[in-house]
PDB file of N, CA, C and O in Angstrom:
ATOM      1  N   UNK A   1     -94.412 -15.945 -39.386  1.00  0.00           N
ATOM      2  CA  UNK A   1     -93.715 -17.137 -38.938  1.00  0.00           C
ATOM      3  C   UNK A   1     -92.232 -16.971 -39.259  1.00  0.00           C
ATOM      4  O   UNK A   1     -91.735 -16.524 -40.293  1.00  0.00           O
ATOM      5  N   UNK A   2     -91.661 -17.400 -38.221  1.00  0.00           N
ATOM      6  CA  UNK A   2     -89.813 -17.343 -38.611  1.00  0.00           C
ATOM      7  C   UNK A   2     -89.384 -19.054 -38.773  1.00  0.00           C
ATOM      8  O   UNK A   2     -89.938 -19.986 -38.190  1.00  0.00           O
ATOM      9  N   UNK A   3     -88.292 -19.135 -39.695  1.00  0.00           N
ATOM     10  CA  UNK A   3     -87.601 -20.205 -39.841  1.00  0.00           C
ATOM     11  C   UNK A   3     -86.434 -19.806 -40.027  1.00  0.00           C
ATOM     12  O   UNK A   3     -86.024 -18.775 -40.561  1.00  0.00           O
ATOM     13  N   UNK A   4     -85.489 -21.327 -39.208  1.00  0.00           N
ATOM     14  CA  UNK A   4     -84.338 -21.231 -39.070  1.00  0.00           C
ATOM     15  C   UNK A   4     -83.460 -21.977 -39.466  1.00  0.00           C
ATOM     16  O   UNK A   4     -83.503 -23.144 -39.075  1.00  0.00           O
ATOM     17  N   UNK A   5     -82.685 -21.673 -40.113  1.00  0.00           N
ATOM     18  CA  UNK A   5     -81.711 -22.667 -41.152  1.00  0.00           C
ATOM     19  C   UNK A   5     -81.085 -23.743 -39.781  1.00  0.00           C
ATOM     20  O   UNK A   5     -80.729 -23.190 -38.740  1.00  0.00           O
ATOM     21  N   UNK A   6     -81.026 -24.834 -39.874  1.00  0.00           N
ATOM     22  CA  UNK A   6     -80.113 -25.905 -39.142  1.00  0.00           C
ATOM     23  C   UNK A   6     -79.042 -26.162 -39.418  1.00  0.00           C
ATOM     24  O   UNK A   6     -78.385 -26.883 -38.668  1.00  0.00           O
ATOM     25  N   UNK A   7     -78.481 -25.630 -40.648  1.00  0.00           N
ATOM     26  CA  UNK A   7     -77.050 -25.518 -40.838  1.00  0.00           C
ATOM     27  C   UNK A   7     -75.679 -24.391 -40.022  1.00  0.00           C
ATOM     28  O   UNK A   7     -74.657 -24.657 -39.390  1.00  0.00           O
ATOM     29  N   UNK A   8     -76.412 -22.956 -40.498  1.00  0.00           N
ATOM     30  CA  UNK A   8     -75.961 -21.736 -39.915  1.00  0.00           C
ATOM     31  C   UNK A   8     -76.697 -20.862 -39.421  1.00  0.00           C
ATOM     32  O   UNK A   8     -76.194 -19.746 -39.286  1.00  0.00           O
ATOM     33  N   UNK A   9     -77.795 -21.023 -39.088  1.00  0.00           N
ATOM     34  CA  UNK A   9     -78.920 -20.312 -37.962  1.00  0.00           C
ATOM     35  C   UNK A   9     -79.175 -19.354 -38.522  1.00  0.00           C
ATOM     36  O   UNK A   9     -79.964 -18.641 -37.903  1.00  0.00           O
ATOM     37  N   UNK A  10     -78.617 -18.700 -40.172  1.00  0.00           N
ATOM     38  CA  UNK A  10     -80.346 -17.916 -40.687  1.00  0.00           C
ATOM     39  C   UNK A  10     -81.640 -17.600 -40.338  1.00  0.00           C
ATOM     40  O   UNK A  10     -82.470 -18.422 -40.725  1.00  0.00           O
ATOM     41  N   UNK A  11     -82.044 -16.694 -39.748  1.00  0.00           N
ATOM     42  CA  UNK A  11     -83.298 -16.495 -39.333  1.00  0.00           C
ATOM     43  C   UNK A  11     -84.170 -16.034 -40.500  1.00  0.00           C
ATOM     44  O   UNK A  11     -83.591 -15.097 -41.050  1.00  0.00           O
ATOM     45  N   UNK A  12     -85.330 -16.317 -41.099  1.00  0.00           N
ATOM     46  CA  UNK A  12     -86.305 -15.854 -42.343  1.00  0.00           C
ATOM     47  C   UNK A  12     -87.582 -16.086 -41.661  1.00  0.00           C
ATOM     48  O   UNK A  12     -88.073 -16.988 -40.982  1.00  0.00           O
ATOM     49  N   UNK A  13     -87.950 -14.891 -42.113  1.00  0.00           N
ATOM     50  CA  UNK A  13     -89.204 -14.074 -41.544  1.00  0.00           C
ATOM     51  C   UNK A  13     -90.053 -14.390 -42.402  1.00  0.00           C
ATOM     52  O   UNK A  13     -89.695 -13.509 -43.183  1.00  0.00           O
ATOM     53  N   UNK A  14     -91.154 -15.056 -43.124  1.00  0.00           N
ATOM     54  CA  UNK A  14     -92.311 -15.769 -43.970  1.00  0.00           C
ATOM     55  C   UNK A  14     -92.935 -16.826 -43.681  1.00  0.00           C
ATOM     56  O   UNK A  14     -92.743 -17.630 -42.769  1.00  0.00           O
ATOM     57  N   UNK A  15     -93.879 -16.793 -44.689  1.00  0.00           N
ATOM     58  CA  UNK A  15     -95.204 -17.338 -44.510  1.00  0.00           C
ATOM     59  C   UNK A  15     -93.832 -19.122 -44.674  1.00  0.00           C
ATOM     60  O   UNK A  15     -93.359 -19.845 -43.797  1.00  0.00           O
ATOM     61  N   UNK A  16     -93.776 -19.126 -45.262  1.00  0.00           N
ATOM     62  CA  UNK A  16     -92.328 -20.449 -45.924  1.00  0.00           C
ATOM     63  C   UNK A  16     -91.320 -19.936 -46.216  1.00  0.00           C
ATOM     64  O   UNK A  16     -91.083 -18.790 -46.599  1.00  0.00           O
ATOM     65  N   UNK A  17     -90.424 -21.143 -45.964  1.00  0.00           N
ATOM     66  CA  UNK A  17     -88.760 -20.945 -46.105  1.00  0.00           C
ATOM     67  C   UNK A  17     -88.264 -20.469 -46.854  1.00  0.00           C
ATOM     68  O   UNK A  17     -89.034 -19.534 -47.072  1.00  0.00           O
ATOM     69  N   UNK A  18     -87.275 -20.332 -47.677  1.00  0.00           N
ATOM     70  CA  UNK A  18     -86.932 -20.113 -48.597  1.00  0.00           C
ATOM     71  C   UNK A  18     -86.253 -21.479 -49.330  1.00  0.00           C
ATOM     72  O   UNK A  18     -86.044 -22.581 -48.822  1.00  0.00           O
ATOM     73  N   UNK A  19     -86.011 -21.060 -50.565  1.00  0.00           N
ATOM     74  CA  UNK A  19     -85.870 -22.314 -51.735  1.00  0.00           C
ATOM     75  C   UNK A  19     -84.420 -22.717 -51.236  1.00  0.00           C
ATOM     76  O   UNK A  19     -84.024 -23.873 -51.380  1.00  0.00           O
ATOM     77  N   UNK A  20     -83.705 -21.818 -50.695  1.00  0.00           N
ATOM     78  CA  UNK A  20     -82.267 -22.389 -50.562  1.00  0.00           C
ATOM     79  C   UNK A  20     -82.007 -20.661 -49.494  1.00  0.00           C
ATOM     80  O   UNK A  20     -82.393 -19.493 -49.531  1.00  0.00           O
ATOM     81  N   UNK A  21     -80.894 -21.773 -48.448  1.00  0.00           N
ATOM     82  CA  UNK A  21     -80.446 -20.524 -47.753  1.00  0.00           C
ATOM     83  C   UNK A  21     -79.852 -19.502 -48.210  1.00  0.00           C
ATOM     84  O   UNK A  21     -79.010 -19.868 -49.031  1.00  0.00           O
ATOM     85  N   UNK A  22     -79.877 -18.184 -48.061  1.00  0.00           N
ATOM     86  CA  UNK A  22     -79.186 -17.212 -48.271  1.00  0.00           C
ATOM     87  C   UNK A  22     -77.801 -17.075 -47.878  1.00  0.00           C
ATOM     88  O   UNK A  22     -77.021 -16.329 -48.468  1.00  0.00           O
ATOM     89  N   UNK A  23     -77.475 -17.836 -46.824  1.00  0.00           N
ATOM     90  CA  UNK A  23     -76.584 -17.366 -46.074  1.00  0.00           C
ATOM     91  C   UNK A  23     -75.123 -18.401 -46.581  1.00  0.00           C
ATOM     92  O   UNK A  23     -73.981 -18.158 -46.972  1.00  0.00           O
ATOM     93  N   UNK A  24     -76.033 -19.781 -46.273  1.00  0.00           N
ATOM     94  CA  UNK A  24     -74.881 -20.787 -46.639  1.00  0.00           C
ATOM     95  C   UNK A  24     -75.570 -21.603 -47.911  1.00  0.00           C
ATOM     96  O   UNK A  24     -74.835 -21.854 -48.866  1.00  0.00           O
ATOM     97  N   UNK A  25     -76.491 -21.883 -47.939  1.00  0.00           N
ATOM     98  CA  UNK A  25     -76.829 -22.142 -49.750  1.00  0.00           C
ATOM     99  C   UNK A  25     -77.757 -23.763 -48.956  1.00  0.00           C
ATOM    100  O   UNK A  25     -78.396 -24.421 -49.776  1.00  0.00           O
ATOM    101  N   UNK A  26     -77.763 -24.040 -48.152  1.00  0.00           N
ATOM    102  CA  UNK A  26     -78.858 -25.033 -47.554  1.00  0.00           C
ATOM    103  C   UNK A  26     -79.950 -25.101 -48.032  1.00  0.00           C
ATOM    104  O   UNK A  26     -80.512 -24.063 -48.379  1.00  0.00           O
ATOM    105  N   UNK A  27     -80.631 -26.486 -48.205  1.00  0.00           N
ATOM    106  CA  UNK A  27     -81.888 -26.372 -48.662  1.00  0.00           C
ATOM    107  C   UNK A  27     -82.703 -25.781 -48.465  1.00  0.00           C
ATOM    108  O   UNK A  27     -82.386 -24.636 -48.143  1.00  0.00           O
ATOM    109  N   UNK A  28     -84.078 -26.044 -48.499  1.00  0.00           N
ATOM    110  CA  UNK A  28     -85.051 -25.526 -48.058  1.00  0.00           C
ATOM    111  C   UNK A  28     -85.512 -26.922 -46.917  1.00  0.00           C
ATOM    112  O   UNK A  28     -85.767 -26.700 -45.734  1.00  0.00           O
ATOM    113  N   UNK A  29     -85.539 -27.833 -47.311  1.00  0.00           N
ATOM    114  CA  UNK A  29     -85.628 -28.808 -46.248  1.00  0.00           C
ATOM    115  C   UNK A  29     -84.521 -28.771 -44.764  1.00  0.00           C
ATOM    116  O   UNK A  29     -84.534 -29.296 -43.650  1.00  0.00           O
ATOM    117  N   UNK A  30     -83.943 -28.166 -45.251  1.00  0.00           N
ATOM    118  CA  UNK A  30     -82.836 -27.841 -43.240  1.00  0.00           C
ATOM    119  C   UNK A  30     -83.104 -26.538 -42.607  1.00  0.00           C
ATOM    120  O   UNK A  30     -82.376 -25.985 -41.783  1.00  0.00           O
ATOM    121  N   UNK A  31     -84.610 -25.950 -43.236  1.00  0.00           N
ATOM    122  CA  UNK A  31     -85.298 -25.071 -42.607  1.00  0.00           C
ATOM    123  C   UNK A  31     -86.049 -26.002 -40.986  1.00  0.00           C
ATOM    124  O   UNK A  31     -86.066 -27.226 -40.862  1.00  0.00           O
ATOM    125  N   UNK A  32     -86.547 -25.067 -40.021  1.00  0.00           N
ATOM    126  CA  UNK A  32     -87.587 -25.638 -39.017  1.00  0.00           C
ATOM    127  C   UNK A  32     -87.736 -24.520 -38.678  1.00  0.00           C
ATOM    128  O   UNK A  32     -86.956 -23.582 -38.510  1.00  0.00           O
ATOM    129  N   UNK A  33     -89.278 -24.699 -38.529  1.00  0.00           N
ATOM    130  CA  UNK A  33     -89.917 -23.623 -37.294  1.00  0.00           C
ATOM    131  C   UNK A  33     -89.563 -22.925 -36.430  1.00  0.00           C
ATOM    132  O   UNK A  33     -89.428 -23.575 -35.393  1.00  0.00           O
ATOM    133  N   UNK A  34     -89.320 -21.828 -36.311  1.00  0.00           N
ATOM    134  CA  UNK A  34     -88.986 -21.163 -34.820  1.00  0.00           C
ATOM    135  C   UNK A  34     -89.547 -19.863 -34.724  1.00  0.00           C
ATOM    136  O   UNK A  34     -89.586 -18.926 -35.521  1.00  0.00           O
ATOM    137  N   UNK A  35     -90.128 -20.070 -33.146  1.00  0.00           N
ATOM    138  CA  UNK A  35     -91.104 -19.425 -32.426  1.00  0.00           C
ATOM    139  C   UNK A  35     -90.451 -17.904 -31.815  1.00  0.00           C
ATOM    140  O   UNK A  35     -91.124 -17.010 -31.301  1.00  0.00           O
ATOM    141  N   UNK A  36     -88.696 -17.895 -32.066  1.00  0.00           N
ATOM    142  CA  UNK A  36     -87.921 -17.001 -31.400  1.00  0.00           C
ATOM    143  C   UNK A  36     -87.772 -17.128 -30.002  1.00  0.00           C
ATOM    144  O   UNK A  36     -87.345 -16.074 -29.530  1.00  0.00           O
ATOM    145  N   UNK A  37     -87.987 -18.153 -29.015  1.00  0.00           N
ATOM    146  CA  UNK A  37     -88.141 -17.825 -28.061  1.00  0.00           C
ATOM    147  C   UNK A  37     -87.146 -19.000 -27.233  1.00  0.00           C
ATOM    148  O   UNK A  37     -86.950 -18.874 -26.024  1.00  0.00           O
ATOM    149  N   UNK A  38     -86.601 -20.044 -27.947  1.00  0.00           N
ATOM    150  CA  UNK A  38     -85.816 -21.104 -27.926  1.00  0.00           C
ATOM    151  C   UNK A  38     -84.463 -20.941 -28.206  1.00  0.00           C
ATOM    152  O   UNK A  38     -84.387 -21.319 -29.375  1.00  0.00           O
ATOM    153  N   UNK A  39     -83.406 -20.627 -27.869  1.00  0.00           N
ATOM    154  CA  UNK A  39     -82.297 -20.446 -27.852  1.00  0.00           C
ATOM    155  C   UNK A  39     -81.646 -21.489 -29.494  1.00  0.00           C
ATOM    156  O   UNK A  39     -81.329 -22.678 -29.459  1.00  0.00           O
ATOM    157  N   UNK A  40     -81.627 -20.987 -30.190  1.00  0.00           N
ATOM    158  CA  UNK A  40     -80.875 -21.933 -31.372  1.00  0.00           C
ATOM    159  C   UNK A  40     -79.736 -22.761 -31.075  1.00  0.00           C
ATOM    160  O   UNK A  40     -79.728 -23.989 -31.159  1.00  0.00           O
ATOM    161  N   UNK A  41     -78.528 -21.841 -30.634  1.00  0.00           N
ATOM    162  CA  UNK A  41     -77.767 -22.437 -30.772  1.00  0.00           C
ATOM    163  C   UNK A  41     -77.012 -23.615 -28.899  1.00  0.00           C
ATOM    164  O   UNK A  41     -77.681 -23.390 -27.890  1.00  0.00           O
ATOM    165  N   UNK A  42     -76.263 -24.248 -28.792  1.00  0.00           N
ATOM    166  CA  UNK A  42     -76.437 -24.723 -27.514  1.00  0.00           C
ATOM    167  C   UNK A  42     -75.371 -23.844 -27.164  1.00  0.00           C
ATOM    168  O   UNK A  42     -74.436 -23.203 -27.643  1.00  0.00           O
ATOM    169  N   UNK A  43     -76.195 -24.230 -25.669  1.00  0.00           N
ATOM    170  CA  UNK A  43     -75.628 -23.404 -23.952  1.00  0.00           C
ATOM    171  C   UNK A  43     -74.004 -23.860 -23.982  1.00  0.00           C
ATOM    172  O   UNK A  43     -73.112 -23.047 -23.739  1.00  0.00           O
ATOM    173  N   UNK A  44     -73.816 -24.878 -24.222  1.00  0.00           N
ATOM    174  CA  UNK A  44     -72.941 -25.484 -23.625  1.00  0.00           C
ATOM    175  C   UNK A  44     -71.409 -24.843 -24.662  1.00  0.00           C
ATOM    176  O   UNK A  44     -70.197 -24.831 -24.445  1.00  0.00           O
ATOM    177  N   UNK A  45     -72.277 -24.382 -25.799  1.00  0.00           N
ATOM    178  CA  UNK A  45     -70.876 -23.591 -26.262  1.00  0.00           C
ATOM    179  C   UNK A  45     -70.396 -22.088 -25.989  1.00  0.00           C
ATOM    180  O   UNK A  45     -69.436 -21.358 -26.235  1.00  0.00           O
ATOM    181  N   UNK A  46     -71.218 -22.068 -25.554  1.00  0.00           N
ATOM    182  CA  UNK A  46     -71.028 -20.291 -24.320  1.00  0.00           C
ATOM    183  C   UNK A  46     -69.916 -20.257 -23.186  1.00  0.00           C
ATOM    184  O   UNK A  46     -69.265 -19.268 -22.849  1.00  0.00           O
ATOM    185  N   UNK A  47     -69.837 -21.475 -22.694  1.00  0.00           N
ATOM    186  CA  UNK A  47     -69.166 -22.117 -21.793  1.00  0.00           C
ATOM    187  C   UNK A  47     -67.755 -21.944 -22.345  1.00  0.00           C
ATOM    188  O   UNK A  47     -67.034 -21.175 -21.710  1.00  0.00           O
ATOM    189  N   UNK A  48     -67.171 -22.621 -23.581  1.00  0.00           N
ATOM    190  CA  UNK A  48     -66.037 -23.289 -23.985  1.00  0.00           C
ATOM    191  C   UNK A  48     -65.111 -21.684 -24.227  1.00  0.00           C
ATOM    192  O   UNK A  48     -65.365 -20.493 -24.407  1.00  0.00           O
ATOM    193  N   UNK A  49     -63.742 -22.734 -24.067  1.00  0.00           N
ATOM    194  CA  UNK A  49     -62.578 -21.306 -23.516  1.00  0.00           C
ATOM    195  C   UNK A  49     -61.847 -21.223 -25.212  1.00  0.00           C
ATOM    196  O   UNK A  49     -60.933 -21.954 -25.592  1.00  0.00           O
ATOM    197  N   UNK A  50     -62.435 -20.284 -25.942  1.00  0.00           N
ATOM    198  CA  UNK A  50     -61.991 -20.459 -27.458  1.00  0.00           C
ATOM    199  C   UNK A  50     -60.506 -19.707 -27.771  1.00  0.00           C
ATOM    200  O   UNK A  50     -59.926 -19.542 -28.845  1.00  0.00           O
ATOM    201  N   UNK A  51     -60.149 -19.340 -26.467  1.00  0.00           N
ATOM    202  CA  UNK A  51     -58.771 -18.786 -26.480  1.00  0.00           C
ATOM    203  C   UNK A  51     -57.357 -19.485 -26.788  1.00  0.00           C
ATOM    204  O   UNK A  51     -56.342 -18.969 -27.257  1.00  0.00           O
ATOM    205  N   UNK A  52     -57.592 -20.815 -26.385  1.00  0.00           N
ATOM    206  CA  UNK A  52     -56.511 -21.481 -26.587  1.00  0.00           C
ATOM    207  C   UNK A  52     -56.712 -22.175 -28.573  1.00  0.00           C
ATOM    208  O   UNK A  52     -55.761 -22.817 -29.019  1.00  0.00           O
ATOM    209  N   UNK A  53     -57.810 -21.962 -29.383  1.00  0.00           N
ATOM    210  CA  UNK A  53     -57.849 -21.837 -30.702  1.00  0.00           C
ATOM    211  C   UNK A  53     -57.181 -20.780 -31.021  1.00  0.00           C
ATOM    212  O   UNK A  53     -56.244 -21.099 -31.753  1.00  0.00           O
ATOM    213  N   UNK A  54     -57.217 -19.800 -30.840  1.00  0.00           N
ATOM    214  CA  UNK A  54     -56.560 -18.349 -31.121  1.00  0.00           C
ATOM    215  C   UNK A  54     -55.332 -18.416 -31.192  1.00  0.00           C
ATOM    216  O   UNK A  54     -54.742 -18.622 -30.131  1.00  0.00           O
ATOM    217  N   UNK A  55     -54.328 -18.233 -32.753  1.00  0.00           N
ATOM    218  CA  UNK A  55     -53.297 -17.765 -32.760  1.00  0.00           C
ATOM    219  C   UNK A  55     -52.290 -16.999 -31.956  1.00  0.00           C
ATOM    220  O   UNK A  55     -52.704 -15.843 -31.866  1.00  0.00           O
ATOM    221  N   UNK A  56     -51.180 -17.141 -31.352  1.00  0.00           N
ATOM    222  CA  UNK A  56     -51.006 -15.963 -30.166  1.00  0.00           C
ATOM    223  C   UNK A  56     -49.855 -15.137 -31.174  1.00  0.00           C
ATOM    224  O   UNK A  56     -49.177 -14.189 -30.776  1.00  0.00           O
ATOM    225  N   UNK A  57     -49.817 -15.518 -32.082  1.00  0.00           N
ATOM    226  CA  UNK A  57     -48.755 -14.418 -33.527  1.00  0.00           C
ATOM    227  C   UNK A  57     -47.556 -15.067 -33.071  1.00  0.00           C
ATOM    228  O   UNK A  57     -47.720 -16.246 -32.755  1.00  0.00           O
ATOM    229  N   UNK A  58     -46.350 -14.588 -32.949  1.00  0.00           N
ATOM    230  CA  UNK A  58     -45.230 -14.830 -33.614  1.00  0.00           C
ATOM    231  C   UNK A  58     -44.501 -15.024 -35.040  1.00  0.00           C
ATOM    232  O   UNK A  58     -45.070 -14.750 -36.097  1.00  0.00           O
ATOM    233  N   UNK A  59     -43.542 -15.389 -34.984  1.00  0.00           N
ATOM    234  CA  UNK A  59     -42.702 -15.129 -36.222  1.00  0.00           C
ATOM    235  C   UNK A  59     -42.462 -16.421 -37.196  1.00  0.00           C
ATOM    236  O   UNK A  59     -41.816 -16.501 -38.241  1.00  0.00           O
ATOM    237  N   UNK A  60     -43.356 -17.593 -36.343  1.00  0.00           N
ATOM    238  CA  UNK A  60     -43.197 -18.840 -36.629  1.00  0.00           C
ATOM    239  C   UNK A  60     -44.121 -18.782 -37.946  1.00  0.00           C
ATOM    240  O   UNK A  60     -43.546 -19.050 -39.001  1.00  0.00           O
ATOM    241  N   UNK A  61     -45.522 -18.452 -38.002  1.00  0.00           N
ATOM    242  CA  UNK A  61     -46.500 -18.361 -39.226  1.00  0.00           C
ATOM    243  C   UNK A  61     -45.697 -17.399 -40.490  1.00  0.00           C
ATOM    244  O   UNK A  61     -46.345 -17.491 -41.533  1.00  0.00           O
ATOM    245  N   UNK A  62     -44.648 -16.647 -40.618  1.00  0.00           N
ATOM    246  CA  UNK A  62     -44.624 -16.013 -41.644  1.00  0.00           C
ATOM    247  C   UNK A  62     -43.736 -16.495 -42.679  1.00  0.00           C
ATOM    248  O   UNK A  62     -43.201 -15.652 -43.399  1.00  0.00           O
ATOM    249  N   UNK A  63     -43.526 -17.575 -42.841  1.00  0.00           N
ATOM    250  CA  UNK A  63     -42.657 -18.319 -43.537  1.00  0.00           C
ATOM    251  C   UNK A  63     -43.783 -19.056 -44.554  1.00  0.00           C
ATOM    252  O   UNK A  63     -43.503 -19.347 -45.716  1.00  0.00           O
ATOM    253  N   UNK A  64     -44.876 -19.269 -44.046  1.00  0.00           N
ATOM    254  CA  UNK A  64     -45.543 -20.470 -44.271  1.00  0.00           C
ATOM    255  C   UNK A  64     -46.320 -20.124 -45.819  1.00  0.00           C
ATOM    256  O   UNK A  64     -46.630 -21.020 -46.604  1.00  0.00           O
ATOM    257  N   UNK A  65     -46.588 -18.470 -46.106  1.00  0.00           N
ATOM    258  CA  UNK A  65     -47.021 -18.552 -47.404  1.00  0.00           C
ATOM    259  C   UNK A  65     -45.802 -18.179 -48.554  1.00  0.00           C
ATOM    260  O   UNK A  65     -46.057 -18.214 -49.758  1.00  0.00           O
TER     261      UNK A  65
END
């Protein structure tokens, strides 16, 4: 049986979850079932244009630390 963290999509391969995520430290209760065959995360962020998040550099950031 696989379970999948609902926080950061950890996948764990056992009989039960684990006591706390590995990945991000989540319970064991924000585990659920998964069959592998259900897409985890949504469609609709496959879509989104993450380019305009992206830094484009310049000379403006190097002041700042």
């Amino acid at each position: 049986m696989q379970w999948v963290c609902d926080i950061c999509g950890y996948v764990h391969d056992d009989d039960e979850p684990p006591m706390a995520c590995p990945m991000c430290g989540a319970p064991k209760s924000k585990f659920s079932e998964w069959d592998g065959e259900d897409d985890f995360f949504d469609e609709d962020l496959e879509d989104e244009d993450v380019d305009d998040d992206i830094d484009q550099g310049g000379d403006d950031d190097k002041d700042r630390f």
